[in-house]
C-alpha distance (Angstrom), angle and dihedral (degrees) to the residues before:
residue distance angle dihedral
X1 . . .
X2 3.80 . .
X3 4.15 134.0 .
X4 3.57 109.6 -112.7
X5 3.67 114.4 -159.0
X6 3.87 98.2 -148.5
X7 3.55 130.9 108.5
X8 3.84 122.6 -115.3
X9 3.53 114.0 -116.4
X10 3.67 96.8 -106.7
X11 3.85 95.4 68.8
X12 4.19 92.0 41.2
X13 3.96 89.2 115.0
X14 3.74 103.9 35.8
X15 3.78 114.9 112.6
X16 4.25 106.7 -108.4
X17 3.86 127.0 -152.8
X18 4.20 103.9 -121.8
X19 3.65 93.8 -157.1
X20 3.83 94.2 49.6
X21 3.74 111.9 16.8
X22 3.86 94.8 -127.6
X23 3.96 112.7 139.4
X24 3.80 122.1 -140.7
X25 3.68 136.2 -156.5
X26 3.41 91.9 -129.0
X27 3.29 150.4 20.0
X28 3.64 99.7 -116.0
X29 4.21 88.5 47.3
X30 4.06 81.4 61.0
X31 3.61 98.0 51.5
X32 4.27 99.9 44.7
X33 4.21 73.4 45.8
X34 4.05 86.3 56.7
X35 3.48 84.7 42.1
X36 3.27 110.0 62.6
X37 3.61 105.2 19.3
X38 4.06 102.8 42.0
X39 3.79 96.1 36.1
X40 3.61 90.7 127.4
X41 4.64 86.3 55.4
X42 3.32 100.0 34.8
X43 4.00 88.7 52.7
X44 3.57 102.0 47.4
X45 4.02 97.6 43.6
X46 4.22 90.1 49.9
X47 3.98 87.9 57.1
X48 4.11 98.5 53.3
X49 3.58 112.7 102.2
X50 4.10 108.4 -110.9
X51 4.32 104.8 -146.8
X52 3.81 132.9 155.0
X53 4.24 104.3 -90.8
X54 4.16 112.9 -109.0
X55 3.83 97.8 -79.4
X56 3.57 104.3 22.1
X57 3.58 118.4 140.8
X58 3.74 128.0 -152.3
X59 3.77 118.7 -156.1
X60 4.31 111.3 -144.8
């Protein structure tokens, strides 16, 4: 009748690839996935800098 975008039960706890939807067994199975498929991601978000925004405020 319709697609229903929601997991079965069964897979609940398997790791899942955000990019492509694809669930793993494991963890490590998801990140040779990342690896190799969303080299081109992966790479360009681990080289942006990571800095408190202008105005943020951390609380000690």
């Amino acid at each position: 009748m319709f697609n229903a975008m929601v997991l079965p039960l069964v897979d609940e706890f398997k790791p899942k690839c955000y990019l492509c939807n694809n669930t793993f067994d494991t963890i490590e199975l998801l990140r040779e996935h990342q690896k190799i498929q969303h080299t081109e991601f992966l790479s360009h978000h681990e080289n942006q800098k990571r800095e408190p925004a202008p105005g943020d405020v951390t609380i000690f």
